[in-house]
DRENKOLDO-885952 format. One record per residue (C-alpha): residue number from 1; residue in one letter; z, y, x. Coordinates in pm, 1 decimal, m for minus. Example, Ala and Ser with C-alpha at 12.3 -4.5 7.8 and 13.67 -1.06 7.14 Angstrom:
! residues 2
  seq  type        up     north      east
    1     a     780.0    m450.0    1230.0
    2     s     714.0    m106.0    1367.0
This chain:
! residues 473
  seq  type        up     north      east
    1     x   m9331.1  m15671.2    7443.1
    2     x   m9180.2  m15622.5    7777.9
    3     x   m9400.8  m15594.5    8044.8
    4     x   m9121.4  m15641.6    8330.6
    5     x   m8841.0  m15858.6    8423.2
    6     x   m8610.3  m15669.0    8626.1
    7     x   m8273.5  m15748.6    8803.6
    8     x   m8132.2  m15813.1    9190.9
    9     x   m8260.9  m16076.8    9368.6
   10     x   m7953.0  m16129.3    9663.6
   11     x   m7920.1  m15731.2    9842.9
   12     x   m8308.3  m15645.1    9647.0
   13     x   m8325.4  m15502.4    9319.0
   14     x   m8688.6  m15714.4    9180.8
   15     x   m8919.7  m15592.4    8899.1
   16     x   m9170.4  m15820.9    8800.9
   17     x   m9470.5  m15931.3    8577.1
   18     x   m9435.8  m16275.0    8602.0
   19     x   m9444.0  m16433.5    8279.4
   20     x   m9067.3  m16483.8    8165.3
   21     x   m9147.3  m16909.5    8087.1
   22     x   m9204.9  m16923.6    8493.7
   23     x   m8897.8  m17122.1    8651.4
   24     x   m8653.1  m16886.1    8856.2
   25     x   m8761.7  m17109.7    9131.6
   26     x   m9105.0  m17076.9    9137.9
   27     x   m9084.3  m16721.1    9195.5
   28     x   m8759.9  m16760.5    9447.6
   29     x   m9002.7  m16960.5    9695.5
   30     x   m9347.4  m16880.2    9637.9
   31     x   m9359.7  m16486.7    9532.8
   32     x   m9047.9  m16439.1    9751.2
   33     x   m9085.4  m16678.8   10016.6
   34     x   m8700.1  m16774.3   10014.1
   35     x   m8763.1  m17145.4   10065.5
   36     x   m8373.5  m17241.3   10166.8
   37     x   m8356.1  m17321.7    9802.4
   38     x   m8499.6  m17670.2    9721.8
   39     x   m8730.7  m17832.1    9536.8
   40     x   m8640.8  m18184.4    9493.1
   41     x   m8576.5  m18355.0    9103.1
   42     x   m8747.9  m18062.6    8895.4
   43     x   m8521.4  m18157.0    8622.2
   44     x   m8194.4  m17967.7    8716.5
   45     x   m8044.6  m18306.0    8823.0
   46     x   m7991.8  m18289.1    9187.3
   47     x   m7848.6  m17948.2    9236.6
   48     x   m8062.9  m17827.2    9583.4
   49     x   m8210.5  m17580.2    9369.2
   50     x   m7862.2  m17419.6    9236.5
   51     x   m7839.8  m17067.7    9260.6
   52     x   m7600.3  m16808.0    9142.0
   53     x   m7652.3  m16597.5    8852.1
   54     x   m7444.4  m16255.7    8817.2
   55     x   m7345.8  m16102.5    8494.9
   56     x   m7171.1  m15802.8    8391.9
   57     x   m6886.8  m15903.8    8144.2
   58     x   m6661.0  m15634.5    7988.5
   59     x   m6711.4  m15426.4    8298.2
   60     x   m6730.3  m15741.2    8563.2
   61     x   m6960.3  m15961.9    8746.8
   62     x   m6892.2  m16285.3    8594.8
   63     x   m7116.8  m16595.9    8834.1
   64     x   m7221.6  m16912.7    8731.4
   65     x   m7419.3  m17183.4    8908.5
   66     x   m7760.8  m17240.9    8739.7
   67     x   m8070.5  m17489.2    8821.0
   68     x   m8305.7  m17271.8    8928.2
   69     x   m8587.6  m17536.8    8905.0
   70     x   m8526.6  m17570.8    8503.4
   71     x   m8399.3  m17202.0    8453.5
   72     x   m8686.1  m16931.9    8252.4
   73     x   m8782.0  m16635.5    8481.8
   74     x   m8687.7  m16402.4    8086.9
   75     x   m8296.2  m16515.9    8157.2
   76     x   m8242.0  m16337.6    8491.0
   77     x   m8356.2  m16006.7    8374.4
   78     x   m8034.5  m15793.9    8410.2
   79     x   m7855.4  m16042.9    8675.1
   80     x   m7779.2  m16064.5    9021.0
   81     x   m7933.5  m16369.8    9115.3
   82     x   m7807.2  m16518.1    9459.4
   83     x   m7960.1  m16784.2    9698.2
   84     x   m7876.9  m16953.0   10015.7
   85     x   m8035.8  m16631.6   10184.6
   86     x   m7829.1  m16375.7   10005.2
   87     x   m7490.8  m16553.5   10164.9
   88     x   m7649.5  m16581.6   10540.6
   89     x   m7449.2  m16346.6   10739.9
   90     x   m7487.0  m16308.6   11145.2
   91     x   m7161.5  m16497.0   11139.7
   92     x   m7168.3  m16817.0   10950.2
   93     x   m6895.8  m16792.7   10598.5
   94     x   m6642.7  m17031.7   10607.7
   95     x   m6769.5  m17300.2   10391.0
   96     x   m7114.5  m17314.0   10597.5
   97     x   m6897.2  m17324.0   10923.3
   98     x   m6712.2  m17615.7   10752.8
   99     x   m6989.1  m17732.1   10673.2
  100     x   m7171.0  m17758.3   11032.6
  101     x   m6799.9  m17847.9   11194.0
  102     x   m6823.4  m18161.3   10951.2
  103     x   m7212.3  m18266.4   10994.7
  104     x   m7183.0  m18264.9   10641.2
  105     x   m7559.4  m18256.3   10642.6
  106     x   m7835.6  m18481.1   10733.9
  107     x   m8168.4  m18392.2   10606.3
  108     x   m8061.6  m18126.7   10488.6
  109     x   m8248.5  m18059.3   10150.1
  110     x   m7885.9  m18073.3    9943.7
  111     x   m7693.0  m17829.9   10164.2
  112     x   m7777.8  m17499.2    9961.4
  113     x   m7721.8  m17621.9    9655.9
  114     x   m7356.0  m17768.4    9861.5
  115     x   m7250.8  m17407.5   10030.0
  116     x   m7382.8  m17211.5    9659.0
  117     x   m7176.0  m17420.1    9444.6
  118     x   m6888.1  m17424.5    9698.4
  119     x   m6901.2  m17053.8    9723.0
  120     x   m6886.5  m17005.6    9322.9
  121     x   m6582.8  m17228.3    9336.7
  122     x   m6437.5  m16974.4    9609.7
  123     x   m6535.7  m16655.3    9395.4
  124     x   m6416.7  m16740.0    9077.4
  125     x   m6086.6  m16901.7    9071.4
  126     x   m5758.2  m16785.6    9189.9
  127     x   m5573.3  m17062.8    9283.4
  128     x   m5736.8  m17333.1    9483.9
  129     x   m5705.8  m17671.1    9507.4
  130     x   m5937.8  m18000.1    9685.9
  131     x   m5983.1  m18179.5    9375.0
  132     x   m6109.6  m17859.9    9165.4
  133     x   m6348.8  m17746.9    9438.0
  134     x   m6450.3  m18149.6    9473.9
  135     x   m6539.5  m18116.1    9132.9
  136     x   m6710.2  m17780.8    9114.6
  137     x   m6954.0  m17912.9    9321.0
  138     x   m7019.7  m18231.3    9009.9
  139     x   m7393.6  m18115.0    8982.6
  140     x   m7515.8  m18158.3    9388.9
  141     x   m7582.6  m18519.6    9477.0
  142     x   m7667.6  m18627.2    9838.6
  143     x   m7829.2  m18917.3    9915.2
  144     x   m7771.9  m18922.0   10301.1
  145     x   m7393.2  m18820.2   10390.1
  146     x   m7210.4  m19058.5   10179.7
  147     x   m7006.2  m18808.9   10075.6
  148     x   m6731.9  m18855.9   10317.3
  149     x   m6846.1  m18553.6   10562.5
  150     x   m6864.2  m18317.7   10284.2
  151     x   m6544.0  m18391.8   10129.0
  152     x   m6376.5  m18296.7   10439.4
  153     x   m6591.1  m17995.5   10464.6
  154     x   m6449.1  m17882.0   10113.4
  155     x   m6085.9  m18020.8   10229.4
  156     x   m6104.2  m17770.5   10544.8
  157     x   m6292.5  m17469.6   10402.7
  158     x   m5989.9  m17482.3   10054.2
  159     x   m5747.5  m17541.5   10301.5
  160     x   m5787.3  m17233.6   10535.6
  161     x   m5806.7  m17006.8   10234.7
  162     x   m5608.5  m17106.1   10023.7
  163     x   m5277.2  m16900.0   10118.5
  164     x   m5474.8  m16603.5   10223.0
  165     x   m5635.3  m16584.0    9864.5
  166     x   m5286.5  m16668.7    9693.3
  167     x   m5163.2  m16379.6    9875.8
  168     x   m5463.3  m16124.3    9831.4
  169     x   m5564.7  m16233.6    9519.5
  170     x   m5988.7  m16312.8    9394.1
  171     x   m6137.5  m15967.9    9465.0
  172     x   m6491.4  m15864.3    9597.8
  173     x   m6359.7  m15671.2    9912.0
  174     x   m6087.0  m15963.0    9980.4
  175     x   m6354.3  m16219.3    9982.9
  176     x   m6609.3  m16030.8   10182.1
  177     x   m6282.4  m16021.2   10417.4
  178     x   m6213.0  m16349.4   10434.9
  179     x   m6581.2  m16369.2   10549.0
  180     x   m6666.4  m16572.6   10177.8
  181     x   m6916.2  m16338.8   10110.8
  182     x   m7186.1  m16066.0   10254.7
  183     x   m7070.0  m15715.3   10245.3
  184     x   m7320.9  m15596.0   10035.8
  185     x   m7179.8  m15804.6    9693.6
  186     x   m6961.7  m15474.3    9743.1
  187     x   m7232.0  m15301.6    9535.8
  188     x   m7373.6  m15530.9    9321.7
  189     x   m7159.2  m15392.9    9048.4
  190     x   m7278.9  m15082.1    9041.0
  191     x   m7625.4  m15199.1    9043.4
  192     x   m7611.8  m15418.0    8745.0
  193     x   m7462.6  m15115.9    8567.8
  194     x   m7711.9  m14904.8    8707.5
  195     x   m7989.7  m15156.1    8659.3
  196     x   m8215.6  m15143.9    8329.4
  197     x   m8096.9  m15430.9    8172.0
  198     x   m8423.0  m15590.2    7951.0
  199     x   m8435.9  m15941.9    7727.6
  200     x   m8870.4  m16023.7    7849.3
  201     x   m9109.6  m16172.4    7642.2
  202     x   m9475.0  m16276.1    7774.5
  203     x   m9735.6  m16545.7    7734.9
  204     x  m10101.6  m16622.7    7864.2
  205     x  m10392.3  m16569.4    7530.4
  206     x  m10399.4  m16952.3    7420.3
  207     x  m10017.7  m16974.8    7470.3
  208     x   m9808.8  m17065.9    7176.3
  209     x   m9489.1  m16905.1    7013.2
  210     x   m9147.3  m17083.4    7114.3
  211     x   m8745.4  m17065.7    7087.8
  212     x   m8593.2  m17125.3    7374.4
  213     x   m8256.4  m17164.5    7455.2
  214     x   m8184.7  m17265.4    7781.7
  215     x   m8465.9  m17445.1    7823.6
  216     x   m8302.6  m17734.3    7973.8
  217     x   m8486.7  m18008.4    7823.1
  218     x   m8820.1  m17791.9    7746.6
  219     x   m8884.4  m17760.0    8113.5
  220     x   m8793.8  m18154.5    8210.2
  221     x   m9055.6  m18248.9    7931.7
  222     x   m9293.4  m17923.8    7932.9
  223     x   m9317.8  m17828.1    8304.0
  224     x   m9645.2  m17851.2    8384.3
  225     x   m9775.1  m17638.5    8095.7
  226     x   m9475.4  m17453.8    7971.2
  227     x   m9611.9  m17148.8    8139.8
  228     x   m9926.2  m17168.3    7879.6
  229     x   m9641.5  m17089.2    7596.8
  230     x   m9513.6  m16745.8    7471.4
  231     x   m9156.3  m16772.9    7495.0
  232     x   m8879.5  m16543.3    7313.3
  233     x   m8585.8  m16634.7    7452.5
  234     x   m8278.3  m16685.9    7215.3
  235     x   m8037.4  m16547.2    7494.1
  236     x   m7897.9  m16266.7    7310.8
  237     x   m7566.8  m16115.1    7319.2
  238     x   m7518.6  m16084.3    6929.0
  239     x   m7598.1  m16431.6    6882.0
  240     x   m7307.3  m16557.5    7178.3
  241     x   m6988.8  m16563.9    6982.3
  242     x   m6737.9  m16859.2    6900.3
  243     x   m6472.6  m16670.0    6634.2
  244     x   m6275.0  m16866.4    6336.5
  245     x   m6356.2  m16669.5    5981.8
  246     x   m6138.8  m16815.8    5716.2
  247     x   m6135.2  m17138.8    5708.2
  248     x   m6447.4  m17213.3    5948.7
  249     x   m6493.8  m17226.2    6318.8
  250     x   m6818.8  m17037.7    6356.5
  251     x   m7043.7  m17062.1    6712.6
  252     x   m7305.1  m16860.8    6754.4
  253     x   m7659.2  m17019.4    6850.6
  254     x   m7654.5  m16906.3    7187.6
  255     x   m7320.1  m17028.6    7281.5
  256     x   m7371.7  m17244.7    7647.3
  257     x   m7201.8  m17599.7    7631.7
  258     x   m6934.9  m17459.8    7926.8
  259     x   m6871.4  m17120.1    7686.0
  260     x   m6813.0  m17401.1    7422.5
  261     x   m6585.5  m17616.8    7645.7
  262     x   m6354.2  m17335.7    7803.5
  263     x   m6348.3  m17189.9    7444.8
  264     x   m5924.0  m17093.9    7392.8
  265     x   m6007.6  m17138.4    6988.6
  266     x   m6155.3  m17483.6    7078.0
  267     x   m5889.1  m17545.1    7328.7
  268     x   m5638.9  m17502.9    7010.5
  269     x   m5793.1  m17685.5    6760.2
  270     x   m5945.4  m17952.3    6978.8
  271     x   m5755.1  m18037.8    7294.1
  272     x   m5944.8  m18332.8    7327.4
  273     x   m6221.0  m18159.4    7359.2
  274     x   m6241.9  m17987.7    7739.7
  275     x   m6149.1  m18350.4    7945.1
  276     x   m6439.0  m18515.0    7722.5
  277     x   m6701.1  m18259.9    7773.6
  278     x   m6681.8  m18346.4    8131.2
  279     x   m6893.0  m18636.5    8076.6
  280     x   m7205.1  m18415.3    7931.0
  281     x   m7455.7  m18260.4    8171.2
  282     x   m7346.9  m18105.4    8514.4
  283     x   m7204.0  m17753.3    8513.4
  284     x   m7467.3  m17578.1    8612.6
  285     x   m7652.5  m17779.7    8344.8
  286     x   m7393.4  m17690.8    8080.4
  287     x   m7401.9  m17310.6    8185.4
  288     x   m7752.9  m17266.7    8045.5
  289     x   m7796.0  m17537.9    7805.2
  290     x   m7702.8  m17413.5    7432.5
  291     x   m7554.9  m17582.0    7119.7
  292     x   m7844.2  m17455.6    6924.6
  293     x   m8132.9  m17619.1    7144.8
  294     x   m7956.1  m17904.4    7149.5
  295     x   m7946.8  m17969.3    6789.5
  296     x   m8316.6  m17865.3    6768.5
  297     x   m8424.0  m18072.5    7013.1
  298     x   m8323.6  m18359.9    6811.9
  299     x   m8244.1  m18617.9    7069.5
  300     x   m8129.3  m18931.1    6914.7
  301     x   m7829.0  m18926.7    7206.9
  302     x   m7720.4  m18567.6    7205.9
  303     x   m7399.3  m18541.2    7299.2
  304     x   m7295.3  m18236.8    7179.5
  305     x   m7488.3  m18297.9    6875.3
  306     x   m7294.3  m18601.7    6805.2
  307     x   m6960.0  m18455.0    6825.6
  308     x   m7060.5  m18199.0    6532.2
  309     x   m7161.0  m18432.7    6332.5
  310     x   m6840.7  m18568.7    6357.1
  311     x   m6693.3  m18243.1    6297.8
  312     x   m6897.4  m18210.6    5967.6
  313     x   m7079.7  m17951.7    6090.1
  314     x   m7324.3  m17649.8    5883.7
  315     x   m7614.4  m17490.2    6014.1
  316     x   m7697.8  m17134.7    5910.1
  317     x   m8042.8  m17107.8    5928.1
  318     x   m8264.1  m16754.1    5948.7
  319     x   m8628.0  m16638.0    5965.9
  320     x   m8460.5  m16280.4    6071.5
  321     x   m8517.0  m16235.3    5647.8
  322     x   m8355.8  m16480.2    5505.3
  323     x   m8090.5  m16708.5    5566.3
  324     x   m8020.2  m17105.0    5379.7
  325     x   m7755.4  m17321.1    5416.6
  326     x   m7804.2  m17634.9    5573.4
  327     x   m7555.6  m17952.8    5686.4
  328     x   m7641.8  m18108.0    6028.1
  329     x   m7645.1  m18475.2    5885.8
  330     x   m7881.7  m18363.6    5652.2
  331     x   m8131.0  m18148.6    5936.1
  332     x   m8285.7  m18473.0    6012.5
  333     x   m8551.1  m18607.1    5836.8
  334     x   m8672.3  m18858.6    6126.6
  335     x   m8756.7  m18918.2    6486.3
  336     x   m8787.7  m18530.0    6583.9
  337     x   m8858.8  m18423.5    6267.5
  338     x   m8676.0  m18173.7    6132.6
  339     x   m8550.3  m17999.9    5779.2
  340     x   m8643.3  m17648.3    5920.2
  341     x   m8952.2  m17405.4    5858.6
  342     x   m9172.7  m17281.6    6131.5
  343     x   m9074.6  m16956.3    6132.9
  344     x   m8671.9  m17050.5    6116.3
  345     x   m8436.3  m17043.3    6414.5
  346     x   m8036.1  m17141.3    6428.3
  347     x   m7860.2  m16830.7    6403.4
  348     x   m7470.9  m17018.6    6401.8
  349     x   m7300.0  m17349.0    6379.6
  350     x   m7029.4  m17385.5    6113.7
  351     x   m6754.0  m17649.0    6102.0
  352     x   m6386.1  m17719.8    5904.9
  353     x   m6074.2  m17584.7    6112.0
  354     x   m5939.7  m17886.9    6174.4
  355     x   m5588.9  m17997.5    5947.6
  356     x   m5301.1  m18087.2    6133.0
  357     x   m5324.1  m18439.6    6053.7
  358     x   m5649.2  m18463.7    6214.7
  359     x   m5757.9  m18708.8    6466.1
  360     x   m6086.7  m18660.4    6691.8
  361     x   m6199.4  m18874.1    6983.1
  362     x   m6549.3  m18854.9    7128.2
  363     x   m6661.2  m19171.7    7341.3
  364     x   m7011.7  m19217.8    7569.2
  365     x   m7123.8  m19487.9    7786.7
  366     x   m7460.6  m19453.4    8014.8
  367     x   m7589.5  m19636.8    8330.4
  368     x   m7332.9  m19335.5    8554.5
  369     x   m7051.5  m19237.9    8407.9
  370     x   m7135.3  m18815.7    8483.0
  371     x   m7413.7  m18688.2    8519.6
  372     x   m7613.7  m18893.4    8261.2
  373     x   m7781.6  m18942.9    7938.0
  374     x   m7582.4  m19181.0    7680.8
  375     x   m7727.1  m19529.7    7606.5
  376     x   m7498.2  m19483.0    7276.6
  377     x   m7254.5  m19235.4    7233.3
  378     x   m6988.9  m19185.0    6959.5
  379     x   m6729.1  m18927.2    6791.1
  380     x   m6453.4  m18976.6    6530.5
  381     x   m6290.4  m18743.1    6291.3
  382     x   m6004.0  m18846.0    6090.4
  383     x   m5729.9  m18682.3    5878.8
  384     x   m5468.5  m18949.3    5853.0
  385     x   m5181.3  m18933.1    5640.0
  386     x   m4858.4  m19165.2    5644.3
  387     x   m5066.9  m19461.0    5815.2
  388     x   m5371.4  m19398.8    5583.5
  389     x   m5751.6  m19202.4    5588.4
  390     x   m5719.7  m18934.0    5399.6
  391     x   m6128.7  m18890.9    5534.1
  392     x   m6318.4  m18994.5    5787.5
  393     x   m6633.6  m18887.2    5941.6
  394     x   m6822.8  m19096.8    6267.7
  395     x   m7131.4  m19026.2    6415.4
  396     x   m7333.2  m19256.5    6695.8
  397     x   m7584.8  m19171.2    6888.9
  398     x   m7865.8  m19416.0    7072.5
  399     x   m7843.1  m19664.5    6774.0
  400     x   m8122.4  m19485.3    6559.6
  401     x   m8423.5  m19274.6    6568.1
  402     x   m8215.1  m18922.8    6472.1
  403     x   m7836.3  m18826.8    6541.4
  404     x   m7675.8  m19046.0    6288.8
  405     x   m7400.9  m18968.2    6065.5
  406     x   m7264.5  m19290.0    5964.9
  407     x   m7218.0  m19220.9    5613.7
  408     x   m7155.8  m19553.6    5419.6
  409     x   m6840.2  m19622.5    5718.2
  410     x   m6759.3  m19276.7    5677.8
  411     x   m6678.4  m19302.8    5298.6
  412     x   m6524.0  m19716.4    5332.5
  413     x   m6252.4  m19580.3    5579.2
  414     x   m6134.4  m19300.8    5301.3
  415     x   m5802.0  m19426.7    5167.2
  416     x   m5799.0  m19734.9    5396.4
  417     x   m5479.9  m19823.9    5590.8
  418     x   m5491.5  m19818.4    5960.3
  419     x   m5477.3  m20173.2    6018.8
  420     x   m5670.3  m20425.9    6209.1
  421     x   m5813.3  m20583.8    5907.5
  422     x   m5928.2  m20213.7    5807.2
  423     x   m6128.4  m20183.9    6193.5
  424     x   m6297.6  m20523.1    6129.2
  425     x   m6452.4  m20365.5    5789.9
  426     x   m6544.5  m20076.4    5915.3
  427     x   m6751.9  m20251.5    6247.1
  428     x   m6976.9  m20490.8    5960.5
  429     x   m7066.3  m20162.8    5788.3
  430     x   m7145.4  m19989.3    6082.1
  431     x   m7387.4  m20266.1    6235.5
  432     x   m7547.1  m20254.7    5866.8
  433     x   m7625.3  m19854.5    5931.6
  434     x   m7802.4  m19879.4    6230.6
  435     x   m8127.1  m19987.0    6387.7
  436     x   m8114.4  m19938.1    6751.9
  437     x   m8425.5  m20030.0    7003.4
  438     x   m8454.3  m20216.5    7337.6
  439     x   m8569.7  m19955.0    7601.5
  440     x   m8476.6  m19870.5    7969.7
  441     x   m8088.6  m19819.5    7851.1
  442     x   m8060.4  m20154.5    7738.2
  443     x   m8157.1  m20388.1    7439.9
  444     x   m8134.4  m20342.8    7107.7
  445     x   m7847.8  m20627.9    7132.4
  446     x   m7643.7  m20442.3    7369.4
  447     x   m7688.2  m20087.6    7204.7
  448     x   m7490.5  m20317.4    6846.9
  449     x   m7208.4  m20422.4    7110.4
  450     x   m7157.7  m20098.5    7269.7
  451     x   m7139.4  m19903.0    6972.2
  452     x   m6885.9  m20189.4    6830.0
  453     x   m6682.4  m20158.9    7102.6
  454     x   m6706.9  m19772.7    7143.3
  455     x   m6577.8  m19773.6    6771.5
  456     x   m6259.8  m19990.8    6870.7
  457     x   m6173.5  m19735.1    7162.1
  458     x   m6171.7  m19480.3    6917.3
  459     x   m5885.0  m19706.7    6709.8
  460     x   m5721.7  m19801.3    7028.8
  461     x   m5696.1  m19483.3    7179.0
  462     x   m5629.9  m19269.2    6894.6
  463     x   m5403.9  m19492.5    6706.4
  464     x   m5207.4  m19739.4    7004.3
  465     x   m4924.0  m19819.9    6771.8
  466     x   m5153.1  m19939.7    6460.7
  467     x   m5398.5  m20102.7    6652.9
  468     x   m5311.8  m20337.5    6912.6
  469     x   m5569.8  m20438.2    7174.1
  470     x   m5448.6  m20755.6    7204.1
  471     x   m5569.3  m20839.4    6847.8
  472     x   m5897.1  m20654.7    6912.3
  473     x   m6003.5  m20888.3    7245.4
């Protein structure tokens, strides 16, 4: 057991005995006093509580936005952890004098989250652009501006630097000159190499014994007594991997949803895949959550859940002993209840290299289009050869008390024509698989429809010349 948690808080290098299930920001305002990083949502929604989070990476410091308010005290042991504080010079940086220039701030509880995530934009790409910096900052919502002040904020601050950084090129002492950052980040690296890098485990007596991942559902359903648990964080390097061994596409259970959309393997096989993940979870949401906690967690509308279902995914389960041999459409047994033992954890996700006659569309519909859970969500996979199904595999999500694999209009569309007449088949099985409830994202009614019509934009968009819409209406 590891009695500290140890890594640099801003310019100060932190140990601590907090117990590792405490939220980052918890400690960042109350055992630190650093309050310019909000409390607002507690459910990583809003963004005021973003921070950064610094990792050493094959010799660099790699940053990422994370919510601090949903983010396990165990994950930034070895980091360089960075608030509004630790980018408060004498001088203000550019984006915060943008950001006063603009009045891009009213009451002012979204603005850290604003100048953090506009800063990680600034640090970690090379060429910049309005839109990409607009969207880097997906995951901060303000409810007072309108939008309009901070847009031209971010359309000043990308336009002063972006020749200067073209020129110089995205390196620490260039953007500590172009008054981006604080002098000291000129030292972090040596301190994270210098710095005892520990994985810390802790609980109070009557806690209990829990995976986590990143923790971002556990601490939106679990806050108030999460801190009673012993947590063992699955956060470890030799479980982060996403490699293709023969004929597989393997992803190791700690793989992030972001590490899973920027993959270059799933870039090649799935090109799809990057635009669509833009519609799950916020970035900083999709830097901590992982593919295994989202599987285990067993939401009926995981996104990322549905999509390997669609992939036919495998799960490799372990109890550090022995490993079994598991496919996802068969890990549920009901409404969170699961085909695993107590003492087994996913160590890796397993799914088919795709042919090159595949086809693979993912589609999701909730109350906002980002930035929200699904009320039914839906992927397609589908080798298709000389205008007919070689196989087909479609999942839906929101329509049923598990992730469902849609197994009886799976196996119909096999050796079925792409044809109009083949669609209209396929929709009367699928209502006959599924048994969706009324709830807050809509009635039982409207979950059938959506997931009829999400089906035909599957046809439509991955097929145009087979299926015509004007047949479909």
């Amino acid at each position: 057991m590891v009695d500290s948690i140890s890594f640099i808080l801003n310019n100060e290098q932190v140990s601590t005995h907090v117990y590792p299930s405490t939220t980052l920001l918890n400690f960042i305002r109350k055992d630190k006093k650093l309050t310019g990083t909000k409390l607002v949502c507690r459910e990583g929604d809003c963004g005021a509580c973003t921070v950064l989070a610094g990792e050493l990476v094959n010799d660099k410091v790699i940053y990422k936005t994370v919510t601090s308010c949903i983010y396990p005290m165990g994950k930034a042991a070895g980091k360089h952890i960075v608030t509004i504080e630790g980018l408060n010079k004498q001088e203000l940086t550019v984006p915060q004098h943008e950001f006063v220039e603009e009045g891009a701030t009213q009451c002012g509880f979204c603005t850290p989250g604003f100048i953090i995530s506009l800063t990680w934009y600034l640090i970690t790409h090379k060429n910049y652009s309005v839109d990409d910096a607009i969207n880097g900052l997906g995951g901060n919502i303000c409810r007072c501006t309108g939008y309009a002040s901070i847009i031209r904020a971010v359309e000043k601050t990308v336009n002063k630097l972006k020749d200067p950084v073209c020129t110089q090129g995205v390196q620490v002492k260039n953007l500590i000159e172009l008054n981006i950052l604080p002098q000291y980040f000129s030292s972090i690296h040596a301190g994270l190499k210098s710095l005892n890098m520990k994985t810390a485990y802790s609980s109070k007596s009557n806690g209990e014994n829990i995976l986590v991942g990143g923790g971002t559902d556990l601490y939106v359903q679990k806050y108030r007594t999460v801190t009673s648990y012993r947590i063992n964080l699955i956060d470890s390097k030799s479980l982060n991997y996403i490699k293709v061994e023969k004929k597989d596409i393997i992803l190791g259970a700690s793989v992030t949803f972001e590490q899973f959309k920027q993959s270059e393997i799933l870039k090649k096989y799935l090109p799809r895949l990057e635009n669509q993940m833009n519609l799950i979870a916020s970035l900083p949401i999709r830097n901590s959550a992982t593919i295994a906690g989202n599987i285990v967690n067993a939401s009926p509308i995981a996104d990322l859940t549905i999509i390997l279902l669609a992939l036919d995914a495998t799960l490799v389960l372990t109890d550090s002993s022995n490993e079994r041999i598991i496919k996802l459409k068969n890990f549920y047994k009901g409404y969170k209840l699961l085909d695993k033992l107590e003492n087994e954890f996913i160590k890796e996700v397993r799914f088919p290299v795709p042919s090159s006659n595949f086809n693979f569309n993912f589609e999701k519909v909730s109350k906002r289009m980002y930035l929200d859970i699904a009320s039914v969500n839906t992927a397609i996979f589908l080798d298709v050869e000389n205008g007919n199904v070689a196989s087909a595999k479609i999942s839906a999500g929101g329509v049923a008390p598990i992730p469902l694999f849609l197994e009886k209009t799976s196996k119909y569309l096999q050796d079925k024509a792409l044809s109009i007449e083949t669609l209209g088949s396929a929709l009367e099985i699928a209502q006959s698989e599924i048994s969706p409830i009324s709830d807050v994202r809509g009635s039982a009614e409207y979950k059938r429809l959506l997931l009829n019509q999400l089906i035909k934009a599957h046809f439509i968009s991955l097929f145009p010349q087979e299926i015509n819409i004007g047949e479909l209406v």
